[in-house]
C-alpha positions as CSV (number, residue, x, y, z in Angstrom):
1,X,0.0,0.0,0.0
2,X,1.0,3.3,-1.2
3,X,0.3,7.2,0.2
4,X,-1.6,9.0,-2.2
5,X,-1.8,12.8,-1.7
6,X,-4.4,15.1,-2.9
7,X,-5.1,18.8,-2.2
8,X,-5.5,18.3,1.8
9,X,-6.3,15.2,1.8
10,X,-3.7,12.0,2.6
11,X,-4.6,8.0,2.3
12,X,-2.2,6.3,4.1
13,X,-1.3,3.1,5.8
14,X,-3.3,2.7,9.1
15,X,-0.6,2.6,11.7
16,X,-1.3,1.5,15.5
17,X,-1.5,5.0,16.7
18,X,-4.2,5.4,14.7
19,X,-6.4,2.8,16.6
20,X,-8.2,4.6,18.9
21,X,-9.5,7.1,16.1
22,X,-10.6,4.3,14.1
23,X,-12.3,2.6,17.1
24,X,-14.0,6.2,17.6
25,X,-15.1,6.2,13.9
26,X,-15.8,2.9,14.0
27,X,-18.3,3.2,17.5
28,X,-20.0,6.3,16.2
29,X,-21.5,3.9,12.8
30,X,-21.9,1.0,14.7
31,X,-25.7,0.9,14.0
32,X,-24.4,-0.6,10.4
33,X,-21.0,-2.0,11.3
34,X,-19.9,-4.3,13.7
35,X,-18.6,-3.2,16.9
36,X,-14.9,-3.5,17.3
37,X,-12.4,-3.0,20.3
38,X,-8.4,-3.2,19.5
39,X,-7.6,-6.6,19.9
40,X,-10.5,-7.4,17.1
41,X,-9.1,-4.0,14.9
42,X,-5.6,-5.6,15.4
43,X,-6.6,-8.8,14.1
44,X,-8.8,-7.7,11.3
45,X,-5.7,-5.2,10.1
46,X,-3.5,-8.0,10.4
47,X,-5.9,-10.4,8.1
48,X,-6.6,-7.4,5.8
49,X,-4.7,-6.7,2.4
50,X,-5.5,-3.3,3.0
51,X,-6.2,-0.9,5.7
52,X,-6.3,3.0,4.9
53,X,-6.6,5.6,6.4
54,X,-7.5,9.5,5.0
55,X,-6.1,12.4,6.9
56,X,-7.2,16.1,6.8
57,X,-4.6,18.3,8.2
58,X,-3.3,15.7,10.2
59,X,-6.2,14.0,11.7
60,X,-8.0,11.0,10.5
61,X,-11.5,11.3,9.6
62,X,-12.1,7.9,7.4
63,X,-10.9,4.1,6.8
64,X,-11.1,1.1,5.0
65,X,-10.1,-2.2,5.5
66,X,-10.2,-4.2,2.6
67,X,-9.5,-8.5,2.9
68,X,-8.5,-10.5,0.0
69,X,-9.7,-14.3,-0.3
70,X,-8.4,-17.7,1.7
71,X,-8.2,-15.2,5.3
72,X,-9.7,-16.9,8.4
73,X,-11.5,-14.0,8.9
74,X,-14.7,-15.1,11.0
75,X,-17.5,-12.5,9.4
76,X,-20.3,-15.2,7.6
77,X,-20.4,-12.1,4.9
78,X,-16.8,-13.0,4.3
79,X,-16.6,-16.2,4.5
80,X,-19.7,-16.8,1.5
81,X,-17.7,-14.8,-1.0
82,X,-14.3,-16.9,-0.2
83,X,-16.7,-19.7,-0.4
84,X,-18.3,-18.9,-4.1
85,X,-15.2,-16.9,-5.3
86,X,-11.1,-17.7,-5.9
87,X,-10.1,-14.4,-6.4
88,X,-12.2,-11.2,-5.2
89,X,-11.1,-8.1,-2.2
90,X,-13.9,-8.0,-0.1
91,X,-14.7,-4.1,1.7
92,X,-15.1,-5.3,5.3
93,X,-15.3,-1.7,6.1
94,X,-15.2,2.1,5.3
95,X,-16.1,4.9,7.8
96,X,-16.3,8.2,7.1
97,X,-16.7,10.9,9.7
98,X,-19.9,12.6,9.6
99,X,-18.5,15.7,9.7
100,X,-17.0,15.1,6.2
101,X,-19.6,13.3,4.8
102,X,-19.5,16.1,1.9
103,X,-15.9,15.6,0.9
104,X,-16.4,12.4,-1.2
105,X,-13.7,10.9,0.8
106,X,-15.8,7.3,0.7
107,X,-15.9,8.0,-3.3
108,X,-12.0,8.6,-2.9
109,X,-11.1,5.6,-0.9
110,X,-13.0,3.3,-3.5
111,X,-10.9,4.5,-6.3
112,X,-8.1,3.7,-3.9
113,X,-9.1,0.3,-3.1
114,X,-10.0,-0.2,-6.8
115,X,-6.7,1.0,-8.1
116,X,-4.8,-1.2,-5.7
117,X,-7.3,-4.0,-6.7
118,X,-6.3,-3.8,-10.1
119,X,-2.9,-3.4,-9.4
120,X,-2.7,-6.6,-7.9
121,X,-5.0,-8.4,-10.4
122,X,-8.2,-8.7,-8.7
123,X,-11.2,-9.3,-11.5
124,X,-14.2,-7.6,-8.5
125,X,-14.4,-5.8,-5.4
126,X,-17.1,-7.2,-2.5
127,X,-19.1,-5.8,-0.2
128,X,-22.5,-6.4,2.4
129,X,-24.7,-4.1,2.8
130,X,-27.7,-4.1,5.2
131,X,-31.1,-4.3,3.4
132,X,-32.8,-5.4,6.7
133,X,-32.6,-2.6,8.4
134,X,-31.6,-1.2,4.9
135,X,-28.6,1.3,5.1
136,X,-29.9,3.3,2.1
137,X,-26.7,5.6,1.8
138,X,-24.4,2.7,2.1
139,X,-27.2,0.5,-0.7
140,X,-26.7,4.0,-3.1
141,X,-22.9,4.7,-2.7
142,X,-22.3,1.3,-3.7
143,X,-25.2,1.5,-6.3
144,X,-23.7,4.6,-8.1
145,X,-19.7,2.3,-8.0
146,X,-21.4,-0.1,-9.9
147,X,-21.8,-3.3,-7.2
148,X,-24.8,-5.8,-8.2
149,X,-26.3,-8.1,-5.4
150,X,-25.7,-11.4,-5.7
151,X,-27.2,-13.2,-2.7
152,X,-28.7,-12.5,0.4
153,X,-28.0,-13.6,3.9
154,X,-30.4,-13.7,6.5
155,X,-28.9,-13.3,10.2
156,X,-31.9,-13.0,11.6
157,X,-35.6,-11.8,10.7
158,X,-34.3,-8.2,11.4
159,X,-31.1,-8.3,9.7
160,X,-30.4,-9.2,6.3
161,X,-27.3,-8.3,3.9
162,X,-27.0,-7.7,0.3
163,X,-24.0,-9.8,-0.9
164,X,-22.6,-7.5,-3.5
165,X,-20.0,-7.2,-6.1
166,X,-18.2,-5.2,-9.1
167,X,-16.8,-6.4,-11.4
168,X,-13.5,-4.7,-12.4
């Protein structure tokens, strides 16, 4: 993984320091993310192929963590597309402060991820997404990028995902 620059805005590695931000970040959206405390963060950066984060002037505001197939990473969501697919980078994650919700910054870190996908010879990008309670920003976003359901997974009656990918 690579630092890319642009006007104010820096993706970087995520570093350890940076774990307690990306815990915050992480507890604020935890109504449509799993909750996380740093051992699980250390051990899903550890299992992840990559894991960004974007700075503004020095803080972080956003973060992806992105895990590439044959992981023993425990998420069901992950395990069905390692299960139906050889090669693929499944989005476990992005978070983007509400605060700069209006800076595209999730738009920026999917052509980051999808760059680096390519790079390394990925043919899709993967991704869950709530329909049950539906996330409708998170089912738009990755609407307007192009991701197609493939499946669903039922949890339970009140939570369902849309198994999702794009093709790249």
């Amino acid at each position: 993984m690579r630092t890319r620059h642009m006007d104010n805005i820096t993706i970087r590695p995520m570093l350890a320091s940076d774990y307690d931000t990306v815990l915050a970040l992480n507890e604020y959206s935890v109504s449509v993310l799993s909750p996380l405390d740093k051992m699980d963060l250390t051990q899903l950066v550890a299992q992840s192929s990559v894991h960004v984060v974007v700075e503004i002037e020095g803080k972080v505001v956003a973060f992806l963590l992105a895990i590439g197939p044959g992981s023993q990473y425990a998420s069901i969501n992950y395990q069905w597309f390692d299960k139906h697919y050889d090669r693929f980078l499944y989005v476990d994650r992005i978070v983007v402060h509400h605060a700069n919700r209006a800076q595209r910054l999730g738009h920026r870190l999917y052509e980051y991820v999808t760059q680096w996908a390519i790079e390394q010879h990925y043919p899709m990008l993967c991704a869950e997404i709530d329909v049950q309670p539906p996330n409708l920003p998170s089912l738009q976003f990755h609407q307007k990028w192009g991701f197609a359901s493939v499946s669903e997974l039922v949890h339970h009656p009140q939570k369902i995902v849309s198994l999702q990918i794009k093709n790249l």
